[in-house]
C-alpha positions as CSV (number, residue, x, y, z in Angstrom):
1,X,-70.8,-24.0,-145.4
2,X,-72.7,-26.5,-147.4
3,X,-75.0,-26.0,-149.0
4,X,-74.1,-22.4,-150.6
5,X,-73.0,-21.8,-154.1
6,X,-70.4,-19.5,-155.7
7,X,-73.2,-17.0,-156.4
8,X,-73.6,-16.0,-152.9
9,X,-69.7,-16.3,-151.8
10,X,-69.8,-20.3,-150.4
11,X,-66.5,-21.6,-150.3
12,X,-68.0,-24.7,-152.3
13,X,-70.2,-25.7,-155.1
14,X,-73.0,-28.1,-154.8
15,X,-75.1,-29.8,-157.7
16,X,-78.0,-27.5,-159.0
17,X,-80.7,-30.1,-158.1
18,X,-80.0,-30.1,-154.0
19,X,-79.2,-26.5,-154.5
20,X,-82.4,-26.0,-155.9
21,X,-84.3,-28.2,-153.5
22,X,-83.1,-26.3,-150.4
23,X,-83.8,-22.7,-152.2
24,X,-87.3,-24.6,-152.9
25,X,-88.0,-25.6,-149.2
26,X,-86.6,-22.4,-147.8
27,X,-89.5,-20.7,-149.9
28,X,-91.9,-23.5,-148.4
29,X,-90.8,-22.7,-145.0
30,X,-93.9,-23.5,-142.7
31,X,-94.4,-20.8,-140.1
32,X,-92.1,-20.5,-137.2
33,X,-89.8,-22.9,-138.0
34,X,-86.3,-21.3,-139.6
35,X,-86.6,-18.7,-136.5
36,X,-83.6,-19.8,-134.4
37,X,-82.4,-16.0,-133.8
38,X,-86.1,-15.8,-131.8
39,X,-84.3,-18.6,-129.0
40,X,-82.2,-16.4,-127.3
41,X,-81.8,-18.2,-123.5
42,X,-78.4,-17.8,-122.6
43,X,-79.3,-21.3,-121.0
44,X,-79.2,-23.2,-123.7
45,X,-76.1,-24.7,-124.9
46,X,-74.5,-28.3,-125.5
47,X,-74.0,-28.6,-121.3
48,X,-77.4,-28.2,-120.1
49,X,-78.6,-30.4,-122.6
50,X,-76.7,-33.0,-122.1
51,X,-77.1,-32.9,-118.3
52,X,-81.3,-33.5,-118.8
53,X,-79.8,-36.3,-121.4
54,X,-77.6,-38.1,-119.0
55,X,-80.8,-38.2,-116.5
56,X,-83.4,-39.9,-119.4
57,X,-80.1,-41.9,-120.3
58,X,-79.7,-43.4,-116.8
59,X,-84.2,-43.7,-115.8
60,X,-85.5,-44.3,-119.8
61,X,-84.0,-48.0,-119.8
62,X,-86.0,-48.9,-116.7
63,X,-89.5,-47.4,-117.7
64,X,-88.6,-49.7,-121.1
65,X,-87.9,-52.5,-118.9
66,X,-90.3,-52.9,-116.6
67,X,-92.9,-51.9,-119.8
68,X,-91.7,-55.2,-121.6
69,X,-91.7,-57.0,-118.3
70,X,-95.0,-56.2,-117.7
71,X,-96.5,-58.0,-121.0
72,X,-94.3,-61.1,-119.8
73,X,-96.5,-61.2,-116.3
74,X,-99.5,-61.4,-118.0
75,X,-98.5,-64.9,-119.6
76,X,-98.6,-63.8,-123.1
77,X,-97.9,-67.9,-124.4
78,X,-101.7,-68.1,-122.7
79,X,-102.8,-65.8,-125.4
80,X,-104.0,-63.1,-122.3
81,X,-101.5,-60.6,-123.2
82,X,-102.4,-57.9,-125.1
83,X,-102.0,-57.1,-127.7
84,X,-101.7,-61.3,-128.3
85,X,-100.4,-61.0,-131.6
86,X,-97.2,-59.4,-131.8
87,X,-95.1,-61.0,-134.6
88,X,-91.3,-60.5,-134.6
89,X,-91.6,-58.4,-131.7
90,X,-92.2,-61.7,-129.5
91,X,-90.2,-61.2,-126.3
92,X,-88.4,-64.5,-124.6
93,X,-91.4,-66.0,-122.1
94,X,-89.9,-67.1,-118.8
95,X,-92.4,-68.2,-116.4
96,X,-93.5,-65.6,-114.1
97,X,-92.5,-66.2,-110.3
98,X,-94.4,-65.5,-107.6
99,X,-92.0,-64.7,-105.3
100,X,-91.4,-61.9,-104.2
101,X,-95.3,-61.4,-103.5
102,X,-94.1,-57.5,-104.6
103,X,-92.6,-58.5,-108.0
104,X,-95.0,-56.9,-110.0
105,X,-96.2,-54.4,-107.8
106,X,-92.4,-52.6,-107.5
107,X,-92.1,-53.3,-111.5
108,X,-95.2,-51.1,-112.3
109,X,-94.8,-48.8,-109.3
110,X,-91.5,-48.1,-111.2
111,X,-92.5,-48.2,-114.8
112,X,-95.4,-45.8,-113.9
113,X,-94.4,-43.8,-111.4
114,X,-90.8,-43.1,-113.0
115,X,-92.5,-42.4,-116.3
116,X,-94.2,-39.9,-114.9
117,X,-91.3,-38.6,-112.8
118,X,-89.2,-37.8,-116.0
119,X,-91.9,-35.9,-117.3
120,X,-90.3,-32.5,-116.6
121,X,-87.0,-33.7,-117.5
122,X,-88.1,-35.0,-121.0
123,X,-90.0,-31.4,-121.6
124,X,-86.5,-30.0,-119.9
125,X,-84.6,-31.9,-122.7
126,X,-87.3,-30.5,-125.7
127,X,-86.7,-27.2,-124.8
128,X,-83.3,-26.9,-125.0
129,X,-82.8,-28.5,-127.9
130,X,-85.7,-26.2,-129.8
131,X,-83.5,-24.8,-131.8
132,X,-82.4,-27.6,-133.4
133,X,-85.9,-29.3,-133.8
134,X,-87.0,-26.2,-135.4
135,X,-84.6,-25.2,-137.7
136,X,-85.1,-25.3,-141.4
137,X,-84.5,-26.3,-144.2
138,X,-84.8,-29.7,-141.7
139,X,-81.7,-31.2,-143.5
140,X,-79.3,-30.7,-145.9
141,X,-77.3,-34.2,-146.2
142,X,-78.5,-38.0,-146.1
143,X,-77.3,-38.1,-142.8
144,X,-79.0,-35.3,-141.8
145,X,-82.2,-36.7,-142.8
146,X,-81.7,-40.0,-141.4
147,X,-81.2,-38.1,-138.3
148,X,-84.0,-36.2,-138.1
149,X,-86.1,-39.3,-138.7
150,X,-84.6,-40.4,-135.9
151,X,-85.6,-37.4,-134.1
152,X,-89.1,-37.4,-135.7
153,X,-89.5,-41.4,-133.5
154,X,-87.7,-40.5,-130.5
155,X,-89.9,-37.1,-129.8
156,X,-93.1,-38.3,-131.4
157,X,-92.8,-41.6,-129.4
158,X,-92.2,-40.5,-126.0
159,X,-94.7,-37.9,-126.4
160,X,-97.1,-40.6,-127.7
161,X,-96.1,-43.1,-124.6
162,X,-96.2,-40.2,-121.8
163,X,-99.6,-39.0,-123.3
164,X,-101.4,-42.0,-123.7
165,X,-99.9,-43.6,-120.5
166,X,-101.3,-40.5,-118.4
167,X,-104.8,-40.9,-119.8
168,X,-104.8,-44.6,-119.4
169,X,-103.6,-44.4,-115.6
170,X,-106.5,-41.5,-115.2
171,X,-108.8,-44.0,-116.7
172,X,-109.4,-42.0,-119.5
173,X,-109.7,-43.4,-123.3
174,X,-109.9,-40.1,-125.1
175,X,-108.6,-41.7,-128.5
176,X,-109.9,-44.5,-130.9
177,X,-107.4,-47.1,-130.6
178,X,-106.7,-50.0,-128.7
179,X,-104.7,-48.4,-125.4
180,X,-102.6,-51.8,-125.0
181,X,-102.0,-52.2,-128.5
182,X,-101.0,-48.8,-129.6
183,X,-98.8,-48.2,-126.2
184,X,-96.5,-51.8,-126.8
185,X,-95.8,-51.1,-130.2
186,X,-95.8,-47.1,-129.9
187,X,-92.7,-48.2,-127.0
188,X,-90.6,-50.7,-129.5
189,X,-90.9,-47.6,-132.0
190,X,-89.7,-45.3,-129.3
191,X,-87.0,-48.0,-128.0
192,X,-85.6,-48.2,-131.7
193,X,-85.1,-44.7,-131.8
194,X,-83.7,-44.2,-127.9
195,X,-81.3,-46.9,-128.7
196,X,-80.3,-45.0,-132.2
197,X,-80.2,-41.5,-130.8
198,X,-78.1,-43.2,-127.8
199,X,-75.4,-44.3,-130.4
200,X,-74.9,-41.3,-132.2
201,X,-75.5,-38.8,-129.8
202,X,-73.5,-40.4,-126.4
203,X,-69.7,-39.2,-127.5
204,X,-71.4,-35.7,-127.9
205,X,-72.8,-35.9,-124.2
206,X,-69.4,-37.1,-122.7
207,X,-67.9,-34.8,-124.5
208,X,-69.8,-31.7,-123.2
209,X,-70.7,-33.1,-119.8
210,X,-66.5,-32.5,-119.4
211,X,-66.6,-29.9,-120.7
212,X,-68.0,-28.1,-117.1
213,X,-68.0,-28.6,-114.3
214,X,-71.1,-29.0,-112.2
215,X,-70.4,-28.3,-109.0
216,X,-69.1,-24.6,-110.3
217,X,-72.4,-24.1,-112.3
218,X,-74.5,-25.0,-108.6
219,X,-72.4,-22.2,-107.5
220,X,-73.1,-19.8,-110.6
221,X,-75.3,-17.1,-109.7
222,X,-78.0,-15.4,-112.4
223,X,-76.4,-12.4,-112.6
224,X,-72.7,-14.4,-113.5
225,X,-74.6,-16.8,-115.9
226,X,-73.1,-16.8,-119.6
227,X,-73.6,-18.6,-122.7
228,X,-71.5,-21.5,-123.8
229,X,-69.3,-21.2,-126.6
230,X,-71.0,-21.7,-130.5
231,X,-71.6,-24.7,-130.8
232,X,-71.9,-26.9,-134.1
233,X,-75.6,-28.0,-133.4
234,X,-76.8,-24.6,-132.9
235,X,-77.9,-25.0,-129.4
236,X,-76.1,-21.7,-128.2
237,X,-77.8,-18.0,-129.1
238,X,-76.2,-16.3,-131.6
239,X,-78.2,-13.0,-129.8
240,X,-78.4,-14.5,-126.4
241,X,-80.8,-12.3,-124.2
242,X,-79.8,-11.5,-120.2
243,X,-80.4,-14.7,-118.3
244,X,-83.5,-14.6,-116.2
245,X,-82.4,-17.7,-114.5
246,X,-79.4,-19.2,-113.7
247,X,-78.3,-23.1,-114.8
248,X,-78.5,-23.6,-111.0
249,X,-81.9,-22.5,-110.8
250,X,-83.0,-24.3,-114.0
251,X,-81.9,-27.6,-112.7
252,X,-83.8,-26.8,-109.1
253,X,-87.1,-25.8,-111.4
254,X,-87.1,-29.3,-113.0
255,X,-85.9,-31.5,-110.2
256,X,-88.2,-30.0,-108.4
257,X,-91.4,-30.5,-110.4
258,X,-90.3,-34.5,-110.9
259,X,-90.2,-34.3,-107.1
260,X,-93.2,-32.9,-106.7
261,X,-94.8,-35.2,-109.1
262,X,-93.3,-38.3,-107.4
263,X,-94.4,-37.0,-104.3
264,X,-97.9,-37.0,-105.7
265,X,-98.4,-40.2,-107.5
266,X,-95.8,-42.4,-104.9
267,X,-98.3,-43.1,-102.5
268,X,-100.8,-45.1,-105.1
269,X,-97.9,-47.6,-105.3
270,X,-96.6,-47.7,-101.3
271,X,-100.3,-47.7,-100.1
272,X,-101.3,-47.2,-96.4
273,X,-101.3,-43.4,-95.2
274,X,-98.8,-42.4,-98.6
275,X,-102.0,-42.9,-100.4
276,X,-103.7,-39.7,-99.1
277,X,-101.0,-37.7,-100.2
278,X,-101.1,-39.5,-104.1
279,X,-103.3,-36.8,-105.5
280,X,-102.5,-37.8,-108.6
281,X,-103.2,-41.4,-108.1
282,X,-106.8,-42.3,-110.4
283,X,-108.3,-44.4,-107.4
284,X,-108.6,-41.5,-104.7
285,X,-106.9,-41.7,-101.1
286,X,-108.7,-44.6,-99.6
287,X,-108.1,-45.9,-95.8
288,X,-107.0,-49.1,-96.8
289,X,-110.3,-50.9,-94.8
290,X,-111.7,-54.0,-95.5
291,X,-114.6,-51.9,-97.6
292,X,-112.7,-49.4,-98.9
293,X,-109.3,-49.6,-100.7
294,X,-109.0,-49.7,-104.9
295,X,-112.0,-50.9,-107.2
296,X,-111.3,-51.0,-110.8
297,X,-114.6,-52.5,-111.9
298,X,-117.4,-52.3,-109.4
299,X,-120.3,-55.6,-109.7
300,X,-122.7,-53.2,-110.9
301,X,-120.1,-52.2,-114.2
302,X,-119.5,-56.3,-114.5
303,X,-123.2,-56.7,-114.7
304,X,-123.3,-58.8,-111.6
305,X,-127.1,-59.3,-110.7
306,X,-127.9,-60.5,-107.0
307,X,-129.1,-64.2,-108.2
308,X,-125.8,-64.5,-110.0
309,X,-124.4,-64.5,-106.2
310,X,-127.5,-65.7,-104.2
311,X,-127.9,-68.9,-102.4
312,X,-127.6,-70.7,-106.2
313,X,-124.1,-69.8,-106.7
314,X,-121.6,-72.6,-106.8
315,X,-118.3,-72.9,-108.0
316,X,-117.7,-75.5,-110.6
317,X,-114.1,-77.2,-110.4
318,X,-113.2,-79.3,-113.4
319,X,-110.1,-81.5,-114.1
320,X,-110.5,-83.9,-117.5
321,X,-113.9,-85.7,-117.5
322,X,-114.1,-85.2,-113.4
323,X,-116.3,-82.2,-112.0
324,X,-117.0,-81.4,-108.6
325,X,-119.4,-78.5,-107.5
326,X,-119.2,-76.7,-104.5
327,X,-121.3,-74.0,-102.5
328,X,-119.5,-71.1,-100.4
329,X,-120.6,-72.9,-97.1
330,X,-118.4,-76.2,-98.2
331,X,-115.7,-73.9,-99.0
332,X,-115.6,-72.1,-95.8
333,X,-115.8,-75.8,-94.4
334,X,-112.6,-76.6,-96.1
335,X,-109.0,-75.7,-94.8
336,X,-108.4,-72.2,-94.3
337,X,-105.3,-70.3,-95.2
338,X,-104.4,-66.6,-94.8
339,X,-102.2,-64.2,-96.4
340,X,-100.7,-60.7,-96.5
341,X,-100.8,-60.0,-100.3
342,X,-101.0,-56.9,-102.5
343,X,-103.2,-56.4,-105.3
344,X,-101.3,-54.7,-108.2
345,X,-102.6,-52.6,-111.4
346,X,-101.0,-52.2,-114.5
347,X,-101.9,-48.5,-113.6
348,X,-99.3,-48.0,-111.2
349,X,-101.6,-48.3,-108.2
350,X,-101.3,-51.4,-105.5
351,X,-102.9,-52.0,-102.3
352,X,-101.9,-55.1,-99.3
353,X,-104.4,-56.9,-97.7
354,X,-105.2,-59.7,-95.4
355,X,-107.0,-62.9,-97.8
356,X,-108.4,-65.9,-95.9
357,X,-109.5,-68.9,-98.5
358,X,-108.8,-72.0,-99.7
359,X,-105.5,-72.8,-101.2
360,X,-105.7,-73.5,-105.3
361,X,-103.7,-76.6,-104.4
362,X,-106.2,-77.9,-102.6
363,X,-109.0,-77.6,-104.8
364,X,-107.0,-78.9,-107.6
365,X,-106.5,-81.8,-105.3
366,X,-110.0,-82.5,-104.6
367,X,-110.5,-82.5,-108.6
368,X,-108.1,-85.0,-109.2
369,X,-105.5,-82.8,-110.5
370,X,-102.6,-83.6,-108.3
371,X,-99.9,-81.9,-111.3
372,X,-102.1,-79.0,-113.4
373,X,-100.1,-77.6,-116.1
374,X,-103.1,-74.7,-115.9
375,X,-106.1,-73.3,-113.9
376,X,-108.4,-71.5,-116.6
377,X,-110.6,-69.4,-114.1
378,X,-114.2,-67.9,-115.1
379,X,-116.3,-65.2,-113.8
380,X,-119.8,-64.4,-113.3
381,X,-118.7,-60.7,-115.4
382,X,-120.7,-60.6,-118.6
383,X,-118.5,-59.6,-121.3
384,X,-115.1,-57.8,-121.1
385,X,-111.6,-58.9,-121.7
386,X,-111.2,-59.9,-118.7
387,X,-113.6,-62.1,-117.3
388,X,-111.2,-65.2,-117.1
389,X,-107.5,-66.0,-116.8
390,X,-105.2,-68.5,-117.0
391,X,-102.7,-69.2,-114.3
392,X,-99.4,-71.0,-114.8
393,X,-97.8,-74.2,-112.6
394,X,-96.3,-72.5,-109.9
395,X,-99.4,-69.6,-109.2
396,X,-101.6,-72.6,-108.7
397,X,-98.9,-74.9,-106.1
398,X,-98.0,-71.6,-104.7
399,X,-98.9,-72.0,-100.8
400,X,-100.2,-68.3,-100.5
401,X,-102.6,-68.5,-103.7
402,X,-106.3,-68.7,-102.7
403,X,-109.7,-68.7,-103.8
404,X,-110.4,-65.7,-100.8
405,X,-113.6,-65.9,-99.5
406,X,-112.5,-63.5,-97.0
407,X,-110.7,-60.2,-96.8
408,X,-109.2,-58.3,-93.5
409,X,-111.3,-61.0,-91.1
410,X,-114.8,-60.3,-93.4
411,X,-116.3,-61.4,-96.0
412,X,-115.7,-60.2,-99.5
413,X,-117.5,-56.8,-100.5
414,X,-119.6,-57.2,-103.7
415,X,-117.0,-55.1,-105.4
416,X,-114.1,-57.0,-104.3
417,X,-115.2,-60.3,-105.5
418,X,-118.1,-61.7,-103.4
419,X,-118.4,-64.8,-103.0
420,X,-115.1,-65.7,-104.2
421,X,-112.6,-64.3,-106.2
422,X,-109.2,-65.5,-107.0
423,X,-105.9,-63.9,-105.3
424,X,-102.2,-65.1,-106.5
425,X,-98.7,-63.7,-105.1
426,X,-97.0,-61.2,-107.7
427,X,-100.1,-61.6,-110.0
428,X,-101.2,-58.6,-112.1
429,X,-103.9,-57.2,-110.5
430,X,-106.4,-58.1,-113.5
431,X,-105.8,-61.5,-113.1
432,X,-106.4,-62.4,-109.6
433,X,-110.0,-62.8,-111.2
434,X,-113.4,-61.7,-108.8
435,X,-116.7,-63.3,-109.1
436,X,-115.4,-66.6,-110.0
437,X,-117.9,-68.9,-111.3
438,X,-115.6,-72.1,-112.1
439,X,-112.1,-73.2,-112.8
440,X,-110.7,-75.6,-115.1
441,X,-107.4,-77.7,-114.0
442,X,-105.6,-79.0,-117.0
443,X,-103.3,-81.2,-117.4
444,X,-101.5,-79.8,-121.2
């Protein structure tokens, strides 16, 4: 094989120096790798692999997707993306629509609640293909480097995307980097790679996908389970132990954690009773009432104080040189308008509720600011990144986006927004902006 000299019987020589360089590494052999005889499931084999390849092959594109898609909603030619600067990684802006009202919550349902589905399948996939990350020396070729580089950004980046995404859904910022930041360019490293792997790797997968059949492995018991022919990956034993579990059963173990796991994070997206079965979900099973469905920053975190929101508040509406201030009793003077719209996170969770406000097209109007080319909303919050937001053409003309003053027939809840927050169809859920102390119509 390559590799091996004519001092130990190889068929073919090879220059001293890489001689001498593998003989070097296989001294330098850190511990456990180099043990392949030590993998001895009779599971393992260029089949099984490729089956928990052809599932990440057919759900990864859409987590990538709808991650992309998601740092398109939040108007990133604004500036109120994040991260803002992004370089040669700019993805084509389109204007975000706000029809369907669901758009963005089904496209982060899906990107987090399918990420997290494939978990199993991707920790499937790692194991049997151990062997092979494991071996050692790591390479012995160009090629065989440049694949295992390849390797080295496909498996560190999805581990990197799965584990940062679970702690950012559960709220949790255990690490000292910018979540957004590190997650958006931690995915394009992972995309690379996916895409490279894909090209060199998808003539293999047809290849051993047809090369059994999967209805007769459903039907293979344990006890009639062997190992696939040698293959030249070194996926199959070469000392393959009894199975302890068929193929058949091996599938059933991993479907059925991804079930189990969709059944448990699902309901944070649907909403309504689904949500007391998300157990996973970071926000709790709430009723969906007017006082209690998702918070993800209460007044008391935003530092609202009770004169910010006394009888002193007024909203300040601004178009050019012309301002107009009004108080929450002229507001609830004006024409009212009710809706049926959700509230989507970019943390997978999404709630529907009933808003009753005044249209932003109407208080655009009664600026003077009959065409806006942007609303530039402020809140009361002190501090934060996201204490204002700027809304595009059609969110402001849309008929169904308010300033609520209301929510399921009562007033806003401190916590929701009291006295008035913004609330826009398809919106990311960070943008429909609470406490809202003043928006700016502009005209460029």
């Amino acid at each position: 094989m390559p590799g091996r000299d004519r001092r130990r019987g190889g068929a073919t020589a090879v220059p001293a120096f890489p001689a001498r360089l593998w003989r070097a590494l296989e001294r330098a052999r850190p511990p456990g790798f180099g043990r392949t005889r030590a993998w001895r499931s009779p599971l393992r084999g260029p089949w099984l692999t490729s089956m928990f390849g052809s599932v990440l092959l057919a759900a990864l594109p859409v987590v990538i997707v709808t991650g992309l898609v998601s740092y398109v909603a939040y108007a990133p030619w604004f500036g109120q993306a994040y991260p803002a600067h992004v370089g040669w990684l700019r993805l084509p802006y389109f204007t975000w629509p706000t029809r369907p009202i669901w758009l963005y919550r089904l496209n982060q349902g899906l990107h987090v609640g399918l990420g997290l589905v494939l978990i199993p399948v991707v920790l499937a996939k790692l194991w049997s293909v151990a062997p092979r990350l494991w071996a050692w020396p790591p390479a012995r070729s160009l090629a065989q480097v440049l694949e295992r580089l390849s390797l080295l950004s496909l498996v560190g980046g999805i581990l990197f995307e799965i584990v940062t995404g679970v702690l950012d859904i559960q709220y949790w910022y255990a690490f000292p980097f910018d979540f957004y930041t590190a997650h958006y360019f931690g995915g394009w490293v992972f995309t690379g790679a996916f895409l490279a792997h894909v090209t060199i790797k998808l003539p293999k997968l047809v290849r051993a996908l047809r090369s059994r059949s999967l209805r007769r492995e459903l039907r293979t018991s344990r006890a009639d389970t062997r190992p696939e022919p040698p293959d030249p990956d070194g996926l199959v034993a070469a000392e393959p132990a009894p199975a302890t579990l068929s193929r058949r059963g091996a599938l059933a173990v991993v479907g059925g954690g991804s079930t189990l796991i969709a059944v448990m994070v699902a309901g944070q997206s649907i909403g309504g009773t689904a949500r007391r079965v998300a157990l996973l979900a970071p926000r709790g099973g709430y009723r969906d009432t007017p006082e209690d469905f998702p918070i993800n920053q209460t007044a008391a975190a935003a530092a609202i104080m009770p004169a910010d929101i006394g009888s002193g508040w007024r909203l300040t509406l601004t178009s050019g040189t012309r301002t107009v201030q009004l108080e929450r009793p002229q507001l609830l003077a004006m024409a009212q308008h009710t809706a049926a719209l959700p509230i989507a996170c970019v943390e997978g969770w999404s709630t529907m509720q009933t808003w009753t406000g005044v249209r932003l097209r109407d208080l655009a109007a009664l600026v003077g600011a009959g065409h806006p080319s942007s609303a530039h909303v402020r809140s009361l919050q002190r501090g934060g990144a996201f204490n204002q937001a700027t809304l595009q053409p059609n969110q402001i003309r849309a008929p169904d986006a308010l300033l609520a003053l209301k929510v399921n027939g009562t007033d806003l809840p401190l916590d929701h927004g009291y006295p008035a927050r913004v609330i826009v169809p398809a919106l990311p859920g960070v943008h429909n902006t609470k406490w809202v102390r003043s928006i700016d119509f502009r005209d460029s």
